[in-house]
PDB file of N, H, CA, C and O in Angstrom:
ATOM      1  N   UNK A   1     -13.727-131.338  54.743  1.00  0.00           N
ATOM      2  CA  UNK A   1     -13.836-132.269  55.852  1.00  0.00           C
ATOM      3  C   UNK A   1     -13.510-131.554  57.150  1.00  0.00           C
ATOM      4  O   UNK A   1     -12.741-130.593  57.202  1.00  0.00           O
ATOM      5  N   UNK A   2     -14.115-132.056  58.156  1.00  0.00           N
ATOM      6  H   UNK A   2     -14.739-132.836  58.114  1.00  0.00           H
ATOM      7  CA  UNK A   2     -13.211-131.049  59.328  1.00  0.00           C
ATOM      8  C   UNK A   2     -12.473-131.565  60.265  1.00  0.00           C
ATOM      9  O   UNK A   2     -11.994-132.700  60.261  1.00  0.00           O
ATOM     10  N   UNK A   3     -12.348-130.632  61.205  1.00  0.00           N
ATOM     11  H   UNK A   3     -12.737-129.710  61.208  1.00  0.00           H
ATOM     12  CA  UNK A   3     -10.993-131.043  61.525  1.00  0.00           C
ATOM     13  C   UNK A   3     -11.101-131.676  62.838  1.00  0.00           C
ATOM     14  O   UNK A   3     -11.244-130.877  63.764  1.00  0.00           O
ATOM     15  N   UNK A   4     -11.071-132.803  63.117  1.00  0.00           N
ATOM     16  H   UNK A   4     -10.954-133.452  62.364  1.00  0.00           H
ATOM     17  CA  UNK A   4     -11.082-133.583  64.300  1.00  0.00           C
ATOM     18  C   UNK A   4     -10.887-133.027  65.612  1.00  0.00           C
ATOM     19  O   UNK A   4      -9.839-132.385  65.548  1.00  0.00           O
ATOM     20  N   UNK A   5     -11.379-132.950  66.793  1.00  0.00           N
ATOM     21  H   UNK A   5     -12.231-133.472  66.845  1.00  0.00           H
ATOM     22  CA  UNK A   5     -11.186-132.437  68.129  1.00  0.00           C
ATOM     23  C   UNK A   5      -9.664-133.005  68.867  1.00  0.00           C
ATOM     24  O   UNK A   5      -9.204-134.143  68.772  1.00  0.00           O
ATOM     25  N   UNK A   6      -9.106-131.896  69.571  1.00  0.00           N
ATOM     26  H   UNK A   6      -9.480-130.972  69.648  1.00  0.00           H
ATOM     27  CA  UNK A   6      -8.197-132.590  70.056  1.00  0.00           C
ATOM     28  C   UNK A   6      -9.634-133.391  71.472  1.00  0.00           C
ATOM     29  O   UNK A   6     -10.829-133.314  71.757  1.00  0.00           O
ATOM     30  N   UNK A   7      -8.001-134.272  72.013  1.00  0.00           N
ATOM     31  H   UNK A   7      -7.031-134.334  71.781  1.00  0.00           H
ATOM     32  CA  UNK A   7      -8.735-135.141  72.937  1.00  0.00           C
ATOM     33  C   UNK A   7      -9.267-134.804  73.926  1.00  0.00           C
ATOM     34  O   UNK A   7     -10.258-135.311  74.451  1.00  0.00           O
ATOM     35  N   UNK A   8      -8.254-133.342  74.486  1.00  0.00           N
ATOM     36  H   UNK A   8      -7.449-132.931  74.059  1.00  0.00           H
ATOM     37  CA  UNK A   8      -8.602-132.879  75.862  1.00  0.00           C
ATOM     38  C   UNK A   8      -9.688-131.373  75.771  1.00  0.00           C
ATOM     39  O   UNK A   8     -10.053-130.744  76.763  1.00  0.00           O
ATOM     40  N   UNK A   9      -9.955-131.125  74.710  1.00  0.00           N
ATOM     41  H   UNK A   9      -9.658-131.637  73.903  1.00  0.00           H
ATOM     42  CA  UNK A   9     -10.803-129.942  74.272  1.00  0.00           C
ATOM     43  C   UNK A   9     -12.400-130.793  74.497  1.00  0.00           C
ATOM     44  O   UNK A   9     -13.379-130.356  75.101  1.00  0.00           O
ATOM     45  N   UNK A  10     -12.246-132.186  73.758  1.00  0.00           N
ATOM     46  H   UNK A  10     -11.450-132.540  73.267  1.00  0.00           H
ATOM     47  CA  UNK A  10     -13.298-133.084  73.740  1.00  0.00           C
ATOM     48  C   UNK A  10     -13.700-133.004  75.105  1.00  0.00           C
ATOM     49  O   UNK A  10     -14.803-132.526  75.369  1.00  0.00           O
ATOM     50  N   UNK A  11     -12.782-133.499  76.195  1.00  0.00           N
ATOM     51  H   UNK A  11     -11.886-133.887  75.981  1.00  0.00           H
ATOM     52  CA  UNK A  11     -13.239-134.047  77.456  1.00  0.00           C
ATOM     53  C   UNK A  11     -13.523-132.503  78.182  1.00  0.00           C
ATOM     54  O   UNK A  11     -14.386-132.581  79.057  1.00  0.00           O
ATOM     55  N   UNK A  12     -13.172-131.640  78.059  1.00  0.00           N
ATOM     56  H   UNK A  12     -12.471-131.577  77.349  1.00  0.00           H
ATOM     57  CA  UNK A  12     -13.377-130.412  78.794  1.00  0.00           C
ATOM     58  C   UNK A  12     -14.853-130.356  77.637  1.00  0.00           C
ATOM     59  O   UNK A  12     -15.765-130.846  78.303  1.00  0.00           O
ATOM     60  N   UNK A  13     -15.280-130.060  76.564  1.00  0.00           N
ATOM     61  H   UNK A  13     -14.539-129.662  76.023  1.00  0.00           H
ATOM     62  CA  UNK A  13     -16.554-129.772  76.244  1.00  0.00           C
ATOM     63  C   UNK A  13     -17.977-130.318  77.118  1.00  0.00           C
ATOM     64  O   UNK A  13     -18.918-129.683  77.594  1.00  0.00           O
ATOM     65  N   UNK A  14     -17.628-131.942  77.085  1.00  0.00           N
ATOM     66  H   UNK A  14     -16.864-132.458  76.698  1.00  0.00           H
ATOM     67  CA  UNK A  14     -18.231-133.062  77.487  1.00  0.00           C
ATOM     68  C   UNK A  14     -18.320-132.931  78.648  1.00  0.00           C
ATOM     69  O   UNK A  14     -19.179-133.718  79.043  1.00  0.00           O
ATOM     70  N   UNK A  15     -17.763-132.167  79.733  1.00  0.00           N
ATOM     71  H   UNK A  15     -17.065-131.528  79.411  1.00  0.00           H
ATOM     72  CA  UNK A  15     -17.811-132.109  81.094  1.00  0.00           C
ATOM     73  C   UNK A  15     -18.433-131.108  81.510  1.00  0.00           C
ATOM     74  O   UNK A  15     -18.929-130.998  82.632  1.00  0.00           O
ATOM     75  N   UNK A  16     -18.455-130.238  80.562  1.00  0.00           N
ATOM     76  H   UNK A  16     -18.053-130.328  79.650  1.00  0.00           H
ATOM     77  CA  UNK A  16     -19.216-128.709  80.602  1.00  0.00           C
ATOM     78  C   UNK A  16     -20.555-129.184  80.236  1.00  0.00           C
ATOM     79  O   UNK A  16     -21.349-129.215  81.176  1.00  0.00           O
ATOM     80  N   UNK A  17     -20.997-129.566  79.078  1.00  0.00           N
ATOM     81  H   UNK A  17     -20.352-129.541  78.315  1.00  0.00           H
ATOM     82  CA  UNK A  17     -22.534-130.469  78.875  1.00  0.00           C
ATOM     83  C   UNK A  17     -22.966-131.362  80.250  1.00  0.00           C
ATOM     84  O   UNK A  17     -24.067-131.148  80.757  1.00  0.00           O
ATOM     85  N   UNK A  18     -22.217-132.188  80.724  1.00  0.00           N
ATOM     86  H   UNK A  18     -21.322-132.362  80.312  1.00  0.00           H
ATOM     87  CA  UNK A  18     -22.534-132.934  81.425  1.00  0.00           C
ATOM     88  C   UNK A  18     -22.663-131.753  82.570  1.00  0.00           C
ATOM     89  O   UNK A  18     -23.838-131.683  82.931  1.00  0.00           O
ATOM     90  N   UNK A  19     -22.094-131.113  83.031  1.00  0.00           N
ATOM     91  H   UNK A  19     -21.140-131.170  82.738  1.00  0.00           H
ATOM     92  CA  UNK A  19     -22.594-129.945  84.393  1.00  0.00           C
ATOM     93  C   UNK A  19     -23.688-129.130  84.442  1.00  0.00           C
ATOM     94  O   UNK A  19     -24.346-128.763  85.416  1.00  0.00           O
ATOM     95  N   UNK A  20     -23.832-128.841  83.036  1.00  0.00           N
ATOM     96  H   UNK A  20     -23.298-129.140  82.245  1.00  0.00           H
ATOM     97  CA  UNK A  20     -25.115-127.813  82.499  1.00  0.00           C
ATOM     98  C   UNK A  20     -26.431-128.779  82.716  1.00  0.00           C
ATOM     99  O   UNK A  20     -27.403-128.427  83.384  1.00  0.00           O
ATOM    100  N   UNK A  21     -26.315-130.054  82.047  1.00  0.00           N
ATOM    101  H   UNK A  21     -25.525-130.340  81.504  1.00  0.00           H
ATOM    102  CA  UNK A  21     -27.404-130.582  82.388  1.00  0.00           C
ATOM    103  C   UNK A  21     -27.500-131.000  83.967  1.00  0.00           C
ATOM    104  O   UNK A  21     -28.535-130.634  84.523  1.00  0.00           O
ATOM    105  N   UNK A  22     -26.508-131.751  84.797  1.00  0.00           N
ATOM    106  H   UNK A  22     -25.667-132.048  84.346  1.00  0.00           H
ATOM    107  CA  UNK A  22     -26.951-131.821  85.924  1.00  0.00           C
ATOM    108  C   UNK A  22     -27.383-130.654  87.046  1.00  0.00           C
ATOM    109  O   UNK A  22     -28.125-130.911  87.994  1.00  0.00           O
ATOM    110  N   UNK A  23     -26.720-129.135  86.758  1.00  0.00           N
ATOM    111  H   UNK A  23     -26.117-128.926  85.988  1.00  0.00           H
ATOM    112  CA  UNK A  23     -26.909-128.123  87.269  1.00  0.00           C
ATOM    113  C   UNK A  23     -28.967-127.972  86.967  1.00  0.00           C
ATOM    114  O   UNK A  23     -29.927-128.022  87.737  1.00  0.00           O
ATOM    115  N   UNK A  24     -28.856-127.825  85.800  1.00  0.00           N
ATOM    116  H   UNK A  24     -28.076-127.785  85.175  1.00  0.00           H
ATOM    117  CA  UNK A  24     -30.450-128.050  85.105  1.00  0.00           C
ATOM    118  C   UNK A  24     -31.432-128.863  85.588  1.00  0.00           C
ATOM    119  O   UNK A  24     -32.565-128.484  85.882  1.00  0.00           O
ATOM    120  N   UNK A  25     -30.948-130.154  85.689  1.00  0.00           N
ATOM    121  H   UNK A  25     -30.027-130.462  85.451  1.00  0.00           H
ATOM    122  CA  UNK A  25     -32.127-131.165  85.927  1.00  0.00           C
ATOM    123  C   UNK A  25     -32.179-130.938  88.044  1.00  0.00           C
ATOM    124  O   UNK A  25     -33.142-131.168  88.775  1.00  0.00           O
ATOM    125  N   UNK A  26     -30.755-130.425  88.455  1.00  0.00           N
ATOM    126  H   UNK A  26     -29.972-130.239  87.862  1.00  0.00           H
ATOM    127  CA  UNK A  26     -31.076-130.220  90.061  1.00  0.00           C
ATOM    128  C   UNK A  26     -31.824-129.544  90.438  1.00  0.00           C
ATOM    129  O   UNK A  26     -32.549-129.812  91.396  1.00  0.00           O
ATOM    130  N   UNK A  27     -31.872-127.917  89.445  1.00  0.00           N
ATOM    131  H   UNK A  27     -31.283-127.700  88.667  1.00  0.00           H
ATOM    132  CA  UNK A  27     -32.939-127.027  89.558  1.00  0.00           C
ATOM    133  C   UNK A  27     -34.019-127.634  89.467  1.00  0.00           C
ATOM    134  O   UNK A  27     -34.544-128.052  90.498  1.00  0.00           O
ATOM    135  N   UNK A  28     -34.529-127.804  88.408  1.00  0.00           N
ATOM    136  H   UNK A  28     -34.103-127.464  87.570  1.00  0.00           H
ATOM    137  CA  UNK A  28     -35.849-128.264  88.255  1.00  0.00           C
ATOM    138  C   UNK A  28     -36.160-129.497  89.801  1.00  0.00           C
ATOM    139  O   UNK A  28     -37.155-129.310  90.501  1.00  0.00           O
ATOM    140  N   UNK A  29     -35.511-130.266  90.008  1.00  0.00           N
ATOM    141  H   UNK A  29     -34.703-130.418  89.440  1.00  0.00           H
ATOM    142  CA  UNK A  29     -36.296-130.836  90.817  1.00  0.00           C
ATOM    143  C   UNK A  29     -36.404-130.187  92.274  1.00  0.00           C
ATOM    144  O   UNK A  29     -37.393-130.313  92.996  1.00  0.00           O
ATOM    145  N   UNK A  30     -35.178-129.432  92.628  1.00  0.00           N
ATOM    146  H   UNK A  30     -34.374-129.330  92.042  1.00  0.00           H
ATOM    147  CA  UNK A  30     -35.810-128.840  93.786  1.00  0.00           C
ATOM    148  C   UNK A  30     -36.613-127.818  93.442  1.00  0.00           C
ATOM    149  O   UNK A  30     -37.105-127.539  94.536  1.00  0.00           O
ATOM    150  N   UNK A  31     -37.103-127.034  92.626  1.00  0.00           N
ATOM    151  H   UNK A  31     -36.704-127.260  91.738  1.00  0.00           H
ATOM    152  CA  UNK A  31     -38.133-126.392  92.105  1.00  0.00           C
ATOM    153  C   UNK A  31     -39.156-127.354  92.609  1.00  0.00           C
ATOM    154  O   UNK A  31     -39.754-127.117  93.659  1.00  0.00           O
ATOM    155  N   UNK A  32     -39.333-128.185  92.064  1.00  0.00           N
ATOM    156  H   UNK A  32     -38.847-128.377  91.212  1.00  0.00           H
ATOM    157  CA  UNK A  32     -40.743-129.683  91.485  1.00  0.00           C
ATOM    158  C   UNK A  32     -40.663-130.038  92.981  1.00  0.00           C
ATOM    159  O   UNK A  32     -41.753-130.140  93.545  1.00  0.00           O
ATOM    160  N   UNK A  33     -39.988-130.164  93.432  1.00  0.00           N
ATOM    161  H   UNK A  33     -39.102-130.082  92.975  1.00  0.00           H
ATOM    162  CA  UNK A  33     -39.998-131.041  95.181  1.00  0.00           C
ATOM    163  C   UNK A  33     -39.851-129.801  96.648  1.00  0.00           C
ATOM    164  O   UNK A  33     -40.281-130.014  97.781  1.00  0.00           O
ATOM    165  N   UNK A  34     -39.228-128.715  96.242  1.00  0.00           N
ATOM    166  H   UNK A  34     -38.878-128.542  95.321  1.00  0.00           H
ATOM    167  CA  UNK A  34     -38.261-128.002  97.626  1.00  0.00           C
ATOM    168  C   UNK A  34     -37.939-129.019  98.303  1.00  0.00           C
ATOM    169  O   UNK A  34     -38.308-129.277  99.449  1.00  0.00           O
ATOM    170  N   UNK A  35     -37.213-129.660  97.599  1.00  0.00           N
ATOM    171  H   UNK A  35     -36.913-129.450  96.669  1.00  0.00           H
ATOM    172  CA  UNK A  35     -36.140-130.414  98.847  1.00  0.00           C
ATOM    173  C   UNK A  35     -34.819-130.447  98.138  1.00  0.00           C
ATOM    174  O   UNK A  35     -34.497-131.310  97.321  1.00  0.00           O
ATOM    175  N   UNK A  36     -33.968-129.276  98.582  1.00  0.00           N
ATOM    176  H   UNK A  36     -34.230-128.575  99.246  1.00  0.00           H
ATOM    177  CA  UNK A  36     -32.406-129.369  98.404  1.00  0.00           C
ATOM    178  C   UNK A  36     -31.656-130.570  98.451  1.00  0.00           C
ATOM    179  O   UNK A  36     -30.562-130.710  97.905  1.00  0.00           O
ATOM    180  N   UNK A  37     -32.127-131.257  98.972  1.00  0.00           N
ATOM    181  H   UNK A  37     -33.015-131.143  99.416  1.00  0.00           H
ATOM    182  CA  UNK A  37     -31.317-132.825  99.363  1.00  0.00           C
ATOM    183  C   UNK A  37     -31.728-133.391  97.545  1.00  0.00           C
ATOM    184  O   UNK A  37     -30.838-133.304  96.699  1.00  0.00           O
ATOM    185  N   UNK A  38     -32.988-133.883  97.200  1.00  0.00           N
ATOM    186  H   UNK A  38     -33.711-133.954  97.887  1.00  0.00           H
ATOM    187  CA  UNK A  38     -33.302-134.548  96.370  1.00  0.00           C
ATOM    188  C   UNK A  38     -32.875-133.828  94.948  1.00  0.00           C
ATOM    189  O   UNK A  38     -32.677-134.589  94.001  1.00  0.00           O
ATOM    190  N   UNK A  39     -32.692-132.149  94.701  1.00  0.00           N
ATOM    191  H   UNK A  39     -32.852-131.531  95.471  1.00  0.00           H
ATOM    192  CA  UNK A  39     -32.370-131.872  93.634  1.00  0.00           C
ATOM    193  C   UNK A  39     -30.383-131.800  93.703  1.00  0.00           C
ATOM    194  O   UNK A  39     -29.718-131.435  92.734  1.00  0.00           O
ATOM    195  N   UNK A  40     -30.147-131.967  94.221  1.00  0.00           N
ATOM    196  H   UNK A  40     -30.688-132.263  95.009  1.00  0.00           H
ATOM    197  CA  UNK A  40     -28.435-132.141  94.915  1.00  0.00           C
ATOM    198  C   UNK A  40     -28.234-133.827  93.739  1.00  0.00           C
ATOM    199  O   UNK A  40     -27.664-133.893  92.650  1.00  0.00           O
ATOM    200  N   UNK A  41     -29.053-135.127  94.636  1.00  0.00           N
ATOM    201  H   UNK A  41     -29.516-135.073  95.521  1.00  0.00           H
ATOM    202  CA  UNK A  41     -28.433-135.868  94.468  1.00  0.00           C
ATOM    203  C   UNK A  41     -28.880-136.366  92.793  1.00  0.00           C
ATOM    204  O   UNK A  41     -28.276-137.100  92.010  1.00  0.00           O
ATOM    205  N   UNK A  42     -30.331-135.544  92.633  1.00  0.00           N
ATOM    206  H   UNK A  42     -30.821-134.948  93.269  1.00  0.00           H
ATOM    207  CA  UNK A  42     -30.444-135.526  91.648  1.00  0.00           C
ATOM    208  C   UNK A  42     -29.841-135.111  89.976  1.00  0.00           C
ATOM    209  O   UNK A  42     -29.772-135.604  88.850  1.00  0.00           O
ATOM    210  N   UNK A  43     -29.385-133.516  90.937  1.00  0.00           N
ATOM    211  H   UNK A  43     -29.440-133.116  91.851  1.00  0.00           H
ATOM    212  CA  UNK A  43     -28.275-132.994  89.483  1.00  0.00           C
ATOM    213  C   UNK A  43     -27.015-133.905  89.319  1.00  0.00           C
ATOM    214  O   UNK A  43     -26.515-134.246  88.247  1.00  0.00           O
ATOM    215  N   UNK A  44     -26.527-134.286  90.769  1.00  0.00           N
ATOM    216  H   UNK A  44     -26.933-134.008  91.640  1.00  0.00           H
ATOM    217  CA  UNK A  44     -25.228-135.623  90.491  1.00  0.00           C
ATOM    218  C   UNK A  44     -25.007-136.702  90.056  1.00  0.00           C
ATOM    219  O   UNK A  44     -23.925-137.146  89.671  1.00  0.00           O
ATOM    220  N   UNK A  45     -26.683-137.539  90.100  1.00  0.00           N
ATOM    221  H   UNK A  45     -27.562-137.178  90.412  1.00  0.00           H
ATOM    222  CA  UNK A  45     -27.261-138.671  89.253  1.00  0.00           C
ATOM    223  C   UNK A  45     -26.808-138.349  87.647  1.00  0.00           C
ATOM    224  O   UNK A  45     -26.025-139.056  87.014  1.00  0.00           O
ATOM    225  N   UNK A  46     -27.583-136.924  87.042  1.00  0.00           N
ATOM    226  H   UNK A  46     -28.220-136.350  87.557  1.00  0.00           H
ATOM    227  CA  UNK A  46     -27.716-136.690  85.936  1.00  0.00           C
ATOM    228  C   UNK A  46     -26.295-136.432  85.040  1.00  0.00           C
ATOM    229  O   UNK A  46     -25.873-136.767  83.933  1.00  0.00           O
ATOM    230  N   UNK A  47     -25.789-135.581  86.264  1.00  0.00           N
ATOM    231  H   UNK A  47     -26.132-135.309  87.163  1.00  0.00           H
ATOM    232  CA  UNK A  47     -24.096-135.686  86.066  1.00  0.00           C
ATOM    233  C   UNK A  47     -23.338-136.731  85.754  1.00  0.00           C
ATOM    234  O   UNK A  47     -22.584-136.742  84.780  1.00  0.00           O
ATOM    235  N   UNK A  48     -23.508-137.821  86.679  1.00  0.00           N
ATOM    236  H   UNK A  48     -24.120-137.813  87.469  1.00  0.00           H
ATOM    237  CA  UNK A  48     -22.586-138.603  86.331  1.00  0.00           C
ATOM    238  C   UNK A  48     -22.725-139.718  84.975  1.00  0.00           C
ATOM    239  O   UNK A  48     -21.837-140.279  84.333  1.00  0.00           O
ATOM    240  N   UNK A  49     -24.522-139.785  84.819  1.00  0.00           N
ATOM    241  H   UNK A  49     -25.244-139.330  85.340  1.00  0.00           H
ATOM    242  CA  UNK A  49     -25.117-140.535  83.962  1.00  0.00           C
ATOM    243  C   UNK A  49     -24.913-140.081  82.497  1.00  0.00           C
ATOM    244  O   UNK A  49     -24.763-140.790  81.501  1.00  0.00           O
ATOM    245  N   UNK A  50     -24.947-138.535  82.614  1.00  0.00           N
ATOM    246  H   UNK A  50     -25.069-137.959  83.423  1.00  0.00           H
ATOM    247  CA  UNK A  50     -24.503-137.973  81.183  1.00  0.00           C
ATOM    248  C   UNK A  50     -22.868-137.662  80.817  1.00  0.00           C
ATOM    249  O   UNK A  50     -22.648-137.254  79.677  1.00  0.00           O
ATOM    250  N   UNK A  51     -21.989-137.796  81.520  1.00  0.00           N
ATOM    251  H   UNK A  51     -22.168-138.127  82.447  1.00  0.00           H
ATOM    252  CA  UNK A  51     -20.842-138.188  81.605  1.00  0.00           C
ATOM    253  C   UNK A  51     -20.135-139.328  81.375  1.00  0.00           C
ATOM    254  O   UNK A  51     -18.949-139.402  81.056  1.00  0.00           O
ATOM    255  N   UNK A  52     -21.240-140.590  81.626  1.00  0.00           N
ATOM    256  H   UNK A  52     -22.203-140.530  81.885  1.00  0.00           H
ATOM    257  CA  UNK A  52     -20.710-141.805  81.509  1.00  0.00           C
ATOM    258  C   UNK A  52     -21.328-142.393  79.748  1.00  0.00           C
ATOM    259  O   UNK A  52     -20.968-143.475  79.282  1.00  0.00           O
ATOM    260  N   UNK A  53     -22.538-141.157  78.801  1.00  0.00           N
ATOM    261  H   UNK A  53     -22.830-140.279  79.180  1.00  0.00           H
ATOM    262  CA  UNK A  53     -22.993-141.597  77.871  1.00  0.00           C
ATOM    263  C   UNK A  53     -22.049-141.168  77.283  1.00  0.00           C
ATOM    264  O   UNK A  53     -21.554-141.925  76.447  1.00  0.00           O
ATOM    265  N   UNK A  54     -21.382-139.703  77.490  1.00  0.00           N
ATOM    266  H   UNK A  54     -21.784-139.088  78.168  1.00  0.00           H
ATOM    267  CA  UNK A  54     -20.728-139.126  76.188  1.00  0.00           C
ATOM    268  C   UNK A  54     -19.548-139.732  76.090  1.00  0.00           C
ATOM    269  O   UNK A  54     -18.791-139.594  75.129  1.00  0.00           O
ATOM    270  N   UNK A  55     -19.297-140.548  77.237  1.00  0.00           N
ATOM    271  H   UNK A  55     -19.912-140.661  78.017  1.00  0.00           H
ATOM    272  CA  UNK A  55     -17.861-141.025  77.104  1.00  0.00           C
ATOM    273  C   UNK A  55     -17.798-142.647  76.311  1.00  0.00           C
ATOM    274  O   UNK A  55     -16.781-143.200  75.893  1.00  0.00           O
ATOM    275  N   UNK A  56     -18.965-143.078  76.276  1.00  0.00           N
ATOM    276  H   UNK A  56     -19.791-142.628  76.616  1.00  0.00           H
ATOM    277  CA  UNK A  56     -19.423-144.281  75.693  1.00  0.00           C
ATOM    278  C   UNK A  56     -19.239-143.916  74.595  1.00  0.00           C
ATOM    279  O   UNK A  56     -18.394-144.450  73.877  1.00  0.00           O
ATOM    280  N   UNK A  57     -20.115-142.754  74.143  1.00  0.00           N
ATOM    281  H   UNK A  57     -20.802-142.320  74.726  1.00  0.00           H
ATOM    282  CA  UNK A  57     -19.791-142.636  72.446  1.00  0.00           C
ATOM    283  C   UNK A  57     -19.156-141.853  72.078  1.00  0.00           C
ATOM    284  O   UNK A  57     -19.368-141.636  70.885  1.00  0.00           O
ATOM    285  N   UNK A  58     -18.603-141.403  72.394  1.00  0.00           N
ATOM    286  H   UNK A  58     -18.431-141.579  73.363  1.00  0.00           H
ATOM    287  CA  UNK A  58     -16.859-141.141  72.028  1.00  0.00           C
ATOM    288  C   UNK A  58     -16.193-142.444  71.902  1.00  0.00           C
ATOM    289  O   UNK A  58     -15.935-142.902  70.789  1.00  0.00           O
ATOM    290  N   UNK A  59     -15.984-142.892  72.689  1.00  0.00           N
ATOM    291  H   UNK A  59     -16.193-142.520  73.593  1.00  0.00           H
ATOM    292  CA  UNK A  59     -15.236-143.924  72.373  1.00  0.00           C
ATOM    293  C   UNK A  59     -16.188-144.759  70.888  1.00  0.00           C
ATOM    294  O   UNK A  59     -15.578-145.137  69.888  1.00  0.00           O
ATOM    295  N   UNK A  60     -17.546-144.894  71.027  1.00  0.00           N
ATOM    296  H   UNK A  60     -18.042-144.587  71.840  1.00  0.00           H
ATOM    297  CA  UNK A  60     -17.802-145.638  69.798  1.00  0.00           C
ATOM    298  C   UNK A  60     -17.529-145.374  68.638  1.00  0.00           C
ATOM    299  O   UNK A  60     -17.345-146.097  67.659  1.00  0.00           O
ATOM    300  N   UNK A  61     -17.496-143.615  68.870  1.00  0.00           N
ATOM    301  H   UNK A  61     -17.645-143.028  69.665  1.00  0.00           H
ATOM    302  CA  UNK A  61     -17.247-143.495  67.591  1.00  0.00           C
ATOM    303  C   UNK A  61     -15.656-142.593  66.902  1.00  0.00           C
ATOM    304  O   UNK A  61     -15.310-141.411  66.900  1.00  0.00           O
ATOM    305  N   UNK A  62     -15.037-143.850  66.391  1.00  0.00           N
ATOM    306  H   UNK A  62     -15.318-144.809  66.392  1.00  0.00           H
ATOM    307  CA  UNK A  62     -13.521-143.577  66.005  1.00  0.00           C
ATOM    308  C   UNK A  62     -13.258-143.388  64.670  1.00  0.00           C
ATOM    309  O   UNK A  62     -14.003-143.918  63.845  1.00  0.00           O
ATOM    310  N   UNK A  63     -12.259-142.675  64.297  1.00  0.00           N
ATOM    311  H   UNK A  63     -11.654-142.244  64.967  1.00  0.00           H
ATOM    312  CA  UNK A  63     -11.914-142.450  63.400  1.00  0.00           C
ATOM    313  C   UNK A  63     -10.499-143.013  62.580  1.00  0.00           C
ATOM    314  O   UNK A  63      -9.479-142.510  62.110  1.00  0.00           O
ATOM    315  N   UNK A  64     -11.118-144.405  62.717  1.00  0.00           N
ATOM    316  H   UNK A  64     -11.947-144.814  63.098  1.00  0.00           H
ATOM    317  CA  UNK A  64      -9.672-145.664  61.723  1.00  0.00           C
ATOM    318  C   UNK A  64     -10.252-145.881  60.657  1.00  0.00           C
ATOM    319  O   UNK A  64     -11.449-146.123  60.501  1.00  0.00           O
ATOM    320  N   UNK A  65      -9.180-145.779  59.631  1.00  0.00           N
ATOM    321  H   UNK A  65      -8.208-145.582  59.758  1.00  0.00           H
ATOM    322  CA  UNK A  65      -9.650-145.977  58.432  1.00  0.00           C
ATOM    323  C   UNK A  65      -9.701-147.376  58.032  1.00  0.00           C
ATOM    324  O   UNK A  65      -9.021-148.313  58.451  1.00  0.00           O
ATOM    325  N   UNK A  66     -10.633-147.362  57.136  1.00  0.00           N
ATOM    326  H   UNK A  66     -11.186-146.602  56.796  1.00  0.00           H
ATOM    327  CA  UNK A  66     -11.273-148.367  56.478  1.00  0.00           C
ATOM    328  C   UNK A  66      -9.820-149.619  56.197  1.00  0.00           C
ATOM    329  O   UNK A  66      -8.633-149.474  55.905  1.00  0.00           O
ATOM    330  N   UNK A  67     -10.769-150.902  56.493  1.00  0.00           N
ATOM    331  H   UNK A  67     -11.733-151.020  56.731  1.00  0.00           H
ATOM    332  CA  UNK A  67      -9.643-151.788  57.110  1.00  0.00           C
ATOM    333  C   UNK A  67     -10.215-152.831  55.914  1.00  0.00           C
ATOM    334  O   UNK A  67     -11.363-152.687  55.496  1.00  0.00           O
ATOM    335  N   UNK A  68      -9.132-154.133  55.276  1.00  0.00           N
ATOM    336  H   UNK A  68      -8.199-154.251  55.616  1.00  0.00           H
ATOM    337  CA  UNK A  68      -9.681-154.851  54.849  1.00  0.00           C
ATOM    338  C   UNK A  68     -10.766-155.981  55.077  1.00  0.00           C
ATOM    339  O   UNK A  68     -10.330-156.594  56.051  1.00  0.00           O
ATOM    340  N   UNK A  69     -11.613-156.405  54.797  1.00  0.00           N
ATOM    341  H   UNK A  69     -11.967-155.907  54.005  1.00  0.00           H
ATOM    342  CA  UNK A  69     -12.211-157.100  55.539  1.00  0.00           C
ATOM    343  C   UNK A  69     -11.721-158.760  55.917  1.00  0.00           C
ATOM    344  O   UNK A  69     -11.978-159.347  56.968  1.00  0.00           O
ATOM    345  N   UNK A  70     -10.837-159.385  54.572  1.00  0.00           N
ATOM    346  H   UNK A  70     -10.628-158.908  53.718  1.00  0.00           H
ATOM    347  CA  UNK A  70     -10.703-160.310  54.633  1.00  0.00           C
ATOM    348  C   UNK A  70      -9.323-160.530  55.828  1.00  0.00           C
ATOM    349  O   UNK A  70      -8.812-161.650  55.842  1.00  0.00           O
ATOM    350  N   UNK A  71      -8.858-159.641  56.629  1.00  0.00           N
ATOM    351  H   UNK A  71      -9.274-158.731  56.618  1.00  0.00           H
ATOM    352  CA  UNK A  71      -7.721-159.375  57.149  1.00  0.00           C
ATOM    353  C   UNK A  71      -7.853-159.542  58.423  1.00  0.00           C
ATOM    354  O   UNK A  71      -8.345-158.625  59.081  1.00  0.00           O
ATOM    355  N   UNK A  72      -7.611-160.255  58.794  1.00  0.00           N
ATOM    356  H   UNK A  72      -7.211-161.000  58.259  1.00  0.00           H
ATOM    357  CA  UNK A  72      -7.940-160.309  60.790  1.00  0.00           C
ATOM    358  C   UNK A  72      -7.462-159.241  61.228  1.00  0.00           C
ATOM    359  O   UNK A  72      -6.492-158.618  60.798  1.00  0.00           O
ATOM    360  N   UNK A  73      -8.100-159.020  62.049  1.00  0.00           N
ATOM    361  H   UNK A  73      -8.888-159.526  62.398  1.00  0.00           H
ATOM    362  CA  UNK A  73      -7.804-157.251  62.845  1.00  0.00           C
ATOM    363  C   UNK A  73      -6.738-157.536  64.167  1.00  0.00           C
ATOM    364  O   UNK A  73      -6.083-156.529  64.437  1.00  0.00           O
ATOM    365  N   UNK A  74      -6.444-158.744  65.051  1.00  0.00           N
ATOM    366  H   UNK A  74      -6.977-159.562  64.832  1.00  0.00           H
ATOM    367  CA  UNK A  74      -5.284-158.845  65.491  1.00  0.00           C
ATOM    368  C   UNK A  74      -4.276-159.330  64.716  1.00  0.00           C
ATOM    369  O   UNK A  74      -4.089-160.492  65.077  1.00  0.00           O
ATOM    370  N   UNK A  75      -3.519-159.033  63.824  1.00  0.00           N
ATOM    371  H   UNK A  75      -3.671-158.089  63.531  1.00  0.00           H
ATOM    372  CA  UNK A  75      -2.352-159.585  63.690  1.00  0.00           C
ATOM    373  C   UNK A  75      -1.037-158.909  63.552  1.00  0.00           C
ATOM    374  O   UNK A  75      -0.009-159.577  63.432  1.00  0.00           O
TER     375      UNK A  75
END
């Protein structure tokens, strides 16, 4: 089985993905456009948008073990 990420290794990975792609998708559009302005706000769009997915599923996906079902989960 392996071995679970710490939390802050997670968020430093996830922030590095998320820069690579917005660094990436800025190129390309000021490539596609020459306009520095539009690939700027563009790589920061992509930035913040892929920053806000990985952090979605991270959080979706947790690691609690298997719970009873007949058992209310606040109590």
């Amino acid at each position: 089985m392996a071995k679970p990420m710490k939390r802050f290794q997670s968020a430093r990975v996830y922030l590095g993905l998320a820069a690579l792609t917005g660094i990436i998708s800025g190129a390309i559009i000021f490539v596609l456009l020459r306009d520095p302005m539009a690939g700027l706000v563009s790589g920061t769009a992509f930035f913040i948008v892929t920053v806000v997915g990985l952090a979605t599923l991270d959080l979706a996906i947790k690691d609690e073990p298997p719970q009873d079902p007949n058992k209310p989960r606040l109590d």
